[in-house]
N, CA, C and O atoms as a GROMACS GRO file, in nm:
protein
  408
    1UNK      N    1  -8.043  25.178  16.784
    1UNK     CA    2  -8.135  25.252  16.701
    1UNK      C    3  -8.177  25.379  16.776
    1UNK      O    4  -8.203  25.384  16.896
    2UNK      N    5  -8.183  25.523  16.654
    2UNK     CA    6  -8.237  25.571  16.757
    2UNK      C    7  -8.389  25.662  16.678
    2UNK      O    8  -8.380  25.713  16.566
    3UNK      N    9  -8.491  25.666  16.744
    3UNK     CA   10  -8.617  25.719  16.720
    3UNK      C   11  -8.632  25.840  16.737
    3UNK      O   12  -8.593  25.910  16.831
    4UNK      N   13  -8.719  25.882  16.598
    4UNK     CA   14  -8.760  26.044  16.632
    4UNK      C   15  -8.959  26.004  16.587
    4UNK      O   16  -9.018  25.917  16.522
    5UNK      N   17  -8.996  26.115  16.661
    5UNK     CA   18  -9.159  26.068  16.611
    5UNK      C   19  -9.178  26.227  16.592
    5UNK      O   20  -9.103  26.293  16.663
    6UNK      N   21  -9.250  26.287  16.523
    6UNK     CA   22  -9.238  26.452  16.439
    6UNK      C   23  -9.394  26.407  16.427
    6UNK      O   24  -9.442  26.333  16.341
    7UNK      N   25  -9.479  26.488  16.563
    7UNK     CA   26  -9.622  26.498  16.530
    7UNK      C   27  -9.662  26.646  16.487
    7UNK      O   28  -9.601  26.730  16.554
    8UNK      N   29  -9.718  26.680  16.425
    8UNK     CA   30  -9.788  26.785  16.335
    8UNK      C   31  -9.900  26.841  16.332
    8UNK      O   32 -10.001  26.771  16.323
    9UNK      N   33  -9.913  27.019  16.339
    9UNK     CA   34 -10.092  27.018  16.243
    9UNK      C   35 -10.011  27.110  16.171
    9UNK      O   36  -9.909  27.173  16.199
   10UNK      N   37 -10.116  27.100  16.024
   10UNK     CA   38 -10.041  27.192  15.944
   10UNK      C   39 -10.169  27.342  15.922
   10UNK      O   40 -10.290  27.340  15.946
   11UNK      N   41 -10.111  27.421  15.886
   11UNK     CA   42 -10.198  27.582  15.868
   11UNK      C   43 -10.269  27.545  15.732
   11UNK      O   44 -10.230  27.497  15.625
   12UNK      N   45 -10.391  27.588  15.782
   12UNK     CA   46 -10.495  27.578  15.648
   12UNK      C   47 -10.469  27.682  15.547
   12UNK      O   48 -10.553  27.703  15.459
   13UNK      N   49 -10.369  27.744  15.552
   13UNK     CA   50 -10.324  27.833  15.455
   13UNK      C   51 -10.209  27.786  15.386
   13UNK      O   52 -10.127  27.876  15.370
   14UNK      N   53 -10.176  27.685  15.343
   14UNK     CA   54 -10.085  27.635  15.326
   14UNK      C   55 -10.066  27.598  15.167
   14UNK      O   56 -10.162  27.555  15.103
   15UNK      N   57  -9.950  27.613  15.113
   15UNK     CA   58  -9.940  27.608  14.981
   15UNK      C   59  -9.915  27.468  14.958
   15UNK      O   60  -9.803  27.417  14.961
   16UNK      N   61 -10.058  27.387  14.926
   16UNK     CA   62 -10.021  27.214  14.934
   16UNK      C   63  -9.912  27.154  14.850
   16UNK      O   64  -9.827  27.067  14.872
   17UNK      N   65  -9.943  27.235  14.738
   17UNK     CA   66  -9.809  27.177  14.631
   17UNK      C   67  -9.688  27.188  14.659
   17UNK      O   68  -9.606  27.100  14.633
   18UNK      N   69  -9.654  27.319  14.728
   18UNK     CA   70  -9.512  27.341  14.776
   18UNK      C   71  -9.489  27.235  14.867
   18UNK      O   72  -9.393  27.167  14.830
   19UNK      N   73  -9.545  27.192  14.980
   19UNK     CA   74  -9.519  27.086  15.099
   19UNK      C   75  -9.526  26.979  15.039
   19UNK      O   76  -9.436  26.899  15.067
   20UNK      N   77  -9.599  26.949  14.967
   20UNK     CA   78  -9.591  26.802  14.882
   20UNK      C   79  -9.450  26.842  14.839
   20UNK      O   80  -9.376  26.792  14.924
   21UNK      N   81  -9.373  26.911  14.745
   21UNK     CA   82  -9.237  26.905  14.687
   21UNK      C   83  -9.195  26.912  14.818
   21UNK      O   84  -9.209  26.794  14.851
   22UNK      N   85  -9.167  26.950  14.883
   22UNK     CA   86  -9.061  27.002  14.979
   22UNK      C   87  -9.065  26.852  15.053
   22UNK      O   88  -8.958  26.803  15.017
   23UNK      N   89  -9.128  26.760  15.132
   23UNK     CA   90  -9.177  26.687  15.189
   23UNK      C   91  -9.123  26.561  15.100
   23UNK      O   92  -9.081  26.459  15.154
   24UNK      N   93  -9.129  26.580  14.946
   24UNK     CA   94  -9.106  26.444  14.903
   24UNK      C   95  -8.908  26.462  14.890
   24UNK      O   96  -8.828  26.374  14.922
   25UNK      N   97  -8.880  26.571  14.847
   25UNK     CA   98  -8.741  26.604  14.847
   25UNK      C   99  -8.697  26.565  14.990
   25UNK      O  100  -8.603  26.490  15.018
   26UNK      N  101  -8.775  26.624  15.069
   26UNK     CA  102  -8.684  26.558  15.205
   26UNK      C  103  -8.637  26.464  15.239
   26UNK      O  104  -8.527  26.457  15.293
   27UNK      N  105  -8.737  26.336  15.205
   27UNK     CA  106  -8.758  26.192  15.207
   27UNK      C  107  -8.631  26.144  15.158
   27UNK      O  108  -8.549  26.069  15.210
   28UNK      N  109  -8.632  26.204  15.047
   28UNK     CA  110  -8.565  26.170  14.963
   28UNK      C  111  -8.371  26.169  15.005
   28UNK      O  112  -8.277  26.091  15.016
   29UNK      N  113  -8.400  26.299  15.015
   29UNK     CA  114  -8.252  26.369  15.130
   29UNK      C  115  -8.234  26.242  15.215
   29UNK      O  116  -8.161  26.146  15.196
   30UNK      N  117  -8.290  26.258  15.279
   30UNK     CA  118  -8.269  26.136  15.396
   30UNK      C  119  -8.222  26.041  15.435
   30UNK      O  120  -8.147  26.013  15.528
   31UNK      N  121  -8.284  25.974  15.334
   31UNK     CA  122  -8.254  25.797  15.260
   31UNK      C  123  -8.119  25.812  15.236
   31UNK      O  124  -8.042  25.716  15.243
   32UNK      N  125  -8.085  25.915  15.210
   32UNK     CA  126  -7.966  25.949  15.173
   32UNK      C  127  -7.817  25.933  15.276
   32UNK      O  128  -7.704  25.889  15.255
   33UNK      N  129  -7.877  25.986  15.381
   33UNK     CA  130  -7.789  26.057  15.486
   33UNK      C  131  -7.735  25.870  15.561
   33UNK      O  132  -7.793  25.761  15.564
   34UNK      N  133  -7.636  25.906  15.598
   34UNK     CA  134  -7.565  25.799  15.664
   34UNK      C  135  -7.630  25.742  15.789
   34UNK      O  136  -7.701  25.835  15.825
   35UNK      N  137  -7.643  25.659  15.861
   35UNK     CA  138  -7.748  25.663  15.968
   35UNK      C  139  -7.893  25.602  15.920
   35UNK      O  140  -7.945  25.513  15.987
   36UNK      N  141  -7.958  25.657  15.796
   36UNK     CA  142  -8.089  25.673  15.808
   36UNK      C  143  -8.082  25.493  15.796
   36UNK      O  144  -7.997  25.420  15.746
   37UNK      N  145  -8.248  25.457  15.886
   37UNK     CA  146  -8.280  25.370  15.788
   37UNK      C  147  -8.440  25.305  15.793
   37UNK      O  148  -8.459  25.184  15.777
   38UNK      N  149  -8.558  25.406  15.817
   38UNK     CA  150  -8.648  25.448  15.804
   38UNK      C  151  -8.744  25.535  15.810
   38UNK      O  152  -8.728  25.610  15.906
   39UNK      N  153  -8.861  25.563  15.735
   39UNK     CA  154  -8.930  25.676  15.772
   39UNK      C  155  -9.081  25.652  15.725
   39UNK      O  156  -9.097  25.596  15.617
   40UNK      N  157  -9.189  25.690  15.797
   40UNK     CA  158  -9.357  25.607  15.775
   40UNK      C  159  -9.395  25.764  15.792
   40UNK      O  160  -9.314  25.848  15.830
   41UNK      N  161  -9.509  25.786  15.765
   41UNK     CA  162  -9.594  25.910  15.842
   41UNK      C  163  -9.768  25.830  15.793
   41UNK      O  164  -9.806  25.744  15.713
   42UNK      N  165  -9.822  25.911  15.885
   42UNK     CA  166  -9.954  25.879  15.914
   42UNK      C  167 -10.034  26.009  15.958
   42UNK      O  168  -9.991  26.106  16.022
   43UNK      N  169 -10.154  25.988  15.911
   43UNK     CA  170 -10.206  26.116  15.909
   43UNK      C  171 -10.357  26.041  16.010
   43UNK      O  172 -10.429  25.942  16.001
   44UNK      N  173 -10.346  26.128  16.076
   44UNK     CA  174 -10.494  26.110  16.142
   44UNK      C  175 -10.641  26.166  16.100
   44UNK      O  176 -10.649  26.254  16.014
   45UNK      N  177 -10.782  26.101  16.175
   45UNK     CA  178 -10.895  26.162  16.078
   45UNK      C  179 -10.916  26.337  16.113
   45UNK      O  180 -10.973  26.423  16.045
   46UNK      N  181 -10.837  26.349  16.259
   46UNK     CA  182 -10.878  26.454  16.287
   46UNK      C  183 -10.727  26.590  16.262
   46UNK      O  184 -10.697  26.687  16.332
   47UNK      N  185 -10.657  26.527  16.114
   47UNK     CA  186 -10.571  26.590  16.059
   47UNK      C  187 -10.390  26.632  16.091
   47UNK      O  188 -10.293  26.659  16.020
   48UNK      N  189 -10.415  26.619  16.229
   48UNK     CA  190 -10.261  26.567  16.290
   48UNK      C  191 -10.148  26.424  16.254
   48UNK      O  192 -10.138  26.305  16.284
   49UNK      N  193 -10.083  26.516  16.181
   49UNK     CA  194  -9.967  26.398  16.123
   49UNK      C  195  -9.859  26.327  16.248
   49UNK      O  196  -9.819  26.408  16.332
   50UNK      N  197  -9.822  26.209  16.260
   50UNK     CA  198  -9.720  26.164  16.274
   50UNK      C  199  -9.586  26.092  16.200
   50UNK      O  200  -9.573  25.983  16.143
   51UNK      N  201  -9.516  26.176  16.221
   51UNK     CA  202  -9.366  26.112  16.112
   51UNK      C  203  -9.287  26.027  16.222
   51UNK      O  204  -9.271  26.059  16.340
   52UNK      N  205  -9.238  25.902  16.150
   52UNK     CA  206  -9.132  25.910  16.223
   52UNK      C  207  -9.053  25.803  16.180
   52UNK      O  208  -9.072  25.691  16.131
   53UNK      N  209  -8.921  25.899  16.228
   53UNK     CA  210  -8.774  25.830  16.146
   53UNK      C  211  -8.706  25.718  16.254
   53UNK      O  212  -8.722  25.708  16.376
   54UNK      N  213  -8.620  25.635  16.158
   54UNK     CA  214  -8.528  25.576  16.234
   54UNK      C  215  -8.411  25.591  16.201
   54UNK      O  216  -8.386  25.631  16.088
   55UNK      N  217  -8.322  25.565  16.281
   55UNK     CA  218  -8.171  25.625  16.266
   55UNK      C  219  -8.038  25.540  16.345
   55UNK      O  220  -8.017  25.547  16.466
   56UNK      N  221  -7.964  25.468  16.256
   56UNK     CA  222  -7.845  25.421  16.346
   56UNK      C  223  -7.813  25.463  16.501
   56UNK      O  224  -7.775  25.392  16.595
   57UNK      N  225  -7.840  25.603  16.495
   57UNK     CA  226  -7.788  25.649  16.660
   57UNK      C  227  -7.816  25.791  16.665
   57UNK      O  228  -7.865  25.856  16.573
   58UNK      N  229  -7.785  25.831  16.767
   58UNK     CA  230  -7.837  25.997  16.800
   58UNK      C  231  -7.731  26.082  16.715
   58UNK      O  232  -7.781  26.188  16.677
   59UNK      N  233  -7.585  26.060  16.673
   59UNK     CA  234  -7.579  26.147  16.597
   59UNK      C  235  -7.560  26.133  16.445
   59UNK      O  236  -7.497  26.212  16.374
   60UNK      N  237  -7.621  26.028  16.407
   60UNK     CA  238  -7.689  26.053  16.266
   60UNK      C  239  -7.833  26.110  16.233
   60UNK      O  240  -7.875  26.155  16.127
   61UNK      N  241  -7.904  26.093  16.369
   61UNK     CA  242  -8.034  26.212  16.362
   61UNK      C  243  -8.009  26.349  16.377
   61UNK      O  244  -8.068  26.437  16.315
   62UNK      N  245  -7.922  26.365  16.459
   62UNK     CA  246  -7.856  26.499  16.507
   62UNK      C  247  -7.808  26.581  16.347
   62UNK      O  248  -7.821  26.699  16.313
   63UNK      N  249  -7.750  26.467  16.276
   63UNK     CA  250  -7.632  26.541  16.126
   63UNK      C  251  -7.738  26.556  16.049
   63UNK      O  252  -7.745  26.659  15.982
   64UNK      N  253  -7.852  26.449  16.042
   64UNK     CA  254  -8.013  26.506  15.947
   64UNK      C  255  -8.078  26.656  16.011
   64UNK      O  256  -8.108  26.755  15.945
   65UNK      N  257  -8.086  26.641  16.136
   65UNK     CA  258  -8.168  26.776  16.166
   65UNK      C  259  -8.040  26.869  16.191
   65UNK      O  260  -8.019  26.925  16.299
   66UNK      N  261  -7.975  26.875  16.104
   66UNK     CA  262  -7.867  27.026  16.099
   66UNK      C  263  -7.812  27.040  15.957
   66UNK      O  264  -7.737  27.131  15.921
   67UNK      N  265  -7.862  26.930  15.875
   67UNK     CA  266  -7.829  26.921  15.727
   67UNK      C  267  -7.841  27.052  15.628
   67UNK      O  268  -7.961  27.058  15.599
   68UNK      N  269  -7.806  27.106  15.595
   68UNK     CA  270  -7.792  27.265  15.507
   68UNK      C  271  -7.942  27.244  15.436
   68UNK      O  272  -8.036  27.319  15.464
   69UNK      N  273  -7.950  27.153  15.358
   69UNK     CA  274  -8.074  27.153  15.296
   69UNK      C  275  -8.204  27.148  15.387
   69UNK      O  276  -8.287  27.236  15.361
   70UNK      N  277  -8.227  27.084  15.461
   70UNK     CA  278  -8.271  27.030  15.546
   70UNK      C  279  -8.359  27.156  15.647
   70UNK      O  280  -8.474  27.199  15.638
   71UNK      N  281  -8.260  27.186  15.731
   71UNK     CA  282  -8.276  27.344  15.780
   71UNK      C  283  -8.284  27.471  15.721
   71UNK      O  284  -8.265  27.572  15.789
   72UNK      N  285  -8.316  27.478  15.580
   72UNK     CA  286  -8.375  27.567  15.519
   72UNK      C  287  -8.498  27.533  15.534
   72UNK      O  288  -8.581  27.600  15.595
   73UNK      N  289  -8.518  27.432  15.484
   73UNK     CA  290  -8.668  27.370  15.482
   73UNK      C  291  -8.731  27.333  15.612
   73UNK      O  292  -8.842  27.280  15.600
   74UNK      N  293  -8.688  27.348  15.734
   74UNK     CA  294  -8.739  27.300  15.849
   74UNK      C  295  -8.761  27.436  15.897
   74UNK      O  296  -8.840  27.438  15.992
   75UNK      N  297  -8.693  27.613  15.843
   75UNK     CA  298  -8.748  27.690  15.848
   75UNK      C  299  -8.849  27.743  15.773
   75UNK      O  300  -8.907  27.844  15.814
   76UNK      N  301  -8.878  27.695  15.677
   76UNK     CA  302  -8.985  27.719  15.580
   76UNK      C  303  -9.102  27.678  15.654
   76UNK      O  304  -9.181  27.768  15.681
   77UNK      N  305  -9.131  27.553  15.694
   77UNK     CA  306  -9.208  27.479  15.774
   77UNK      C  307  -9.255  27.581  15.864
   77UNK      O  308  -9.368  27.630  15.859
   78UNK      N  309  -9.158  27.612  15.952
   78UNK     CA  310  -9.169  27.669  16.063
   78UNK      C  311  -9.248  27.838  16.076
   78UNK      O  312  -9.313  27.896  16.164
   79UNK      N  313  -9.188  27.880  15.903
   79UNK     CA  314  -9.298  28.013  15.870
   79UNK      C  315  -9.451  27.982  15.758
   79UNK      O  316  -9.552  28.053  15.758
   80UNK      N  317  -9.434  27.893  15.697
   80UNK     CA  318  -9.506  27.893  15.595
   80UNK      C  319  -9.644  27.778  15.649
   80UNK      O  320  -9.765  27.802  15.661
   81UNK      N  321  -9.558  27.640  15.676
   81UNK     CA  322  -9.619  27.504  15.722
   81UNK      C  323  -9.714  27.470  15.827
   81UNK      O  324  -9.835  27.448  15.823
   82UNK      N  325  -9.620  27.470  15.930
   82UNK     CA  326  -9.712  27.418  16.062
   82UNK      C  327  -9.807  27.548  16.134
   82UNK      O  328  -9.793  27.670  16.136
   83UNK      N  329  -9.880  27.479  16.174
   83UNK     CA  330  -9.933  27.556  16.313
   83UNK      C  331  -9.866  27.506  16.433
   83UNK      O  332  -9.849  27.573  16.535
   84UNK      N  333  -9.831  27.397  16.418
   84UNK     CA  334  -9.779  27.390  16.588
   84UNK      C  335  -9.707  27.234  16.583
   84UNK      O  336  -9.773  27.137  16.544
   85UNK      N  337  -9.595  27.224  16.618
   85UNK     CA  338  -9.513  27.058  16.638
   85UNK      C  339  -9.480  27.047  16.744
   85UNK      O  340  -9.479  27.134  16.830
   86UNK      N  341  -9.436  26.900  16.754
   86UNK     CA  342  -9.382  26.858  16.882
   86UNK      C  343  -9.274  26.698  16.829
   86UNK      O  344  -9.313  26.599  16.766
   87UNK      N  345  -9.153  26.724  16.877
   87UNK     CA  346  -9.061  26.628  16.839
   87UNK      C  347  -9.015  26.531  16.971
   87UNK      O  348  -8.966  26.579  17.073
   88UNK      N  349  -9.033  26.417  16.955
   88UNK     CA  350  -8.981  26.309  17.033
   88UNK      C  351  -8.858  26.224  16.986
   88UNK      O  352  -8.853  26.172  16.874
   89UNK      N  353  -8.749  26.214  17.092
   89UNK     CA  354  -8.659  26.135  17.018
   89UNK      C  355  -8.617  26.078  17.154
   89UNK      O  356  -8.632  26.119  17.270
   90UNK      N  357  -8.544  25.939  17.086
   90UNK     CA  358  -8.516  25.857  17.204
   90UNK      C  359  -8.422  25.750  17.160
   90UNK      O  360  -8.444  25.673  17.066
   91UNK      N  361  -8.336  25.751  17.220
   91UNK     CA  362  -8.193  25.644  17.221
   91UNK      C  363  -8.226  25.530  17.267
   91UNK      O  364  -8.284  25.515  17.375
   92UNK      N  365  -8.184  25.415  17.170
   92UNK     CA  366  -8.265  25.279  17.265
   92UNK      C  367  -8.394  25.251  17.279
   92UNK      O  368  -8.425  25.214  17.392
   93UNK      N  369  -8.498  25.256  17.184
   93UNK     CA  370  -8.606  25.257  17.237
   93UNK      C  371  -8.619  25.103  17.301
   93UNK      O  372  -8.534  25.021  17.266
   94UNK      N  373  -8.706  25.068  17.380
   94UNK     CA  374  -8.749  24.923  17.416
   94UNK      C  375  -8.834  24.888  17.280
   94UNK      O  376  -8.922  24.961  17.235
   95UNK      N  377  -8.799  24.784  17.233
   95UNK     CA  378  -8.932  24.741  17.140
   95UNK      C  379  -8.946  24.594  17.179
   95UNK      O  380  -8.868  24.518  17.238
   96UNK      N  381  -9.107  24.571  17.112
   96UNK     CA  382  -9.210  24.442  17.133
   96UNK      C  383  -9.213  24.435  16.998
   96UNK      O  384  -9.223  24.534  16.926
   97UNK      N  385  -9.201  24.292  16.949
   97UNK     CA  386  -9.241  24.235  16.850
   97UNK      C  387  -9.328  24.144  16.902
   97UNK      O  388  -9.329  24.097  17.016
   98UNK      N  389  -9.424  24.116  16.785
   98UNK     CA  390  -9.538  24.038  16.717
   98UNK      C  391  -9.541  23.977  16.578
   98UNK      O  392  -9.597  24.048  16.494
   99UNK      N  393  -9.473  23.814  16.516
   99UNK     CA  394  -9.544  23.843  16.416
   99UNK      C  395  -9.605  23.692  16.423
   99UNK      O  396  -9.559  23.611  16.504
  100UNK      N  397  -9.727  23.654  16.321
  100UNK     CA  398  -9.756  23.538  16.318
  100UNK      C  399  -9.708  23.447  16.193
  100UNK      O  400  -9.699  23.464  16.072
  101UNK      N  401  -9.683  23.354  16.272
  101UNK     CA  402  -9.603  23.170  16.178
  101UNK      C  403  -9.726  23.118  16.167
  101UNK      O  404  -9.814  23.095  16.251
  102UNK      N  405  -9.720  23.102  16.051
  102UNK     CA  406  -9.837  23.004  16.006
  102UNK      C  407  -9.798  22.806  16.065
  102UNK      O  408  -9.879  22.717  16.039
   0.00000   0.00000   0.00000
């Protein structure tokens, strides 16, 4: 598996409706793409989002973040959207499970 975590603030000038479309189309894209096979986001109280995808392997995240559609819209983001990101990705993550048996 491999992990991306896409933390966020977005510009208070921001055209909400457009990012809502653009944001749900992406999702959408995604699900799509070979590789994928999750994606959560979470928004914090103090307005910083975290996304984050999962992906068969590094280069089915790699073929999403270079996707034609994709990178139009990740430049849009980049003029219109954010104030400021930061992307984490990682091959292999270690994971801990927890669940409870009744």
């Amino acid at each position: 598996m491999y992990l991306v975590v896409f933390r966020n603030r977005k510009r208070a000038d921001i055209d909400a409706a457009q990012y809502d479309a653009d944001a749900e189309a992406m999702e959408l894209l995604a699900k799509s793409q070979p590789g994928y096979r999750a994606f959560k986001s979470y928004t914090s109280q103090d307005g910083e989002v975290v996304a984050i995808s999962e992906w068969d392997g590094e280069a089915s995240a790699r073929a999403w973040g270079s996707q034609a559609e994709h990178a139009i819209v990740q430049g849009r983001g980049r003029e219109e959207y954010y104030e400021e990101y930061t992307m984490f990705a990682c091959d292999d993550p270690r994971i801990h499970q927890f669940k409870r048996t009744k």
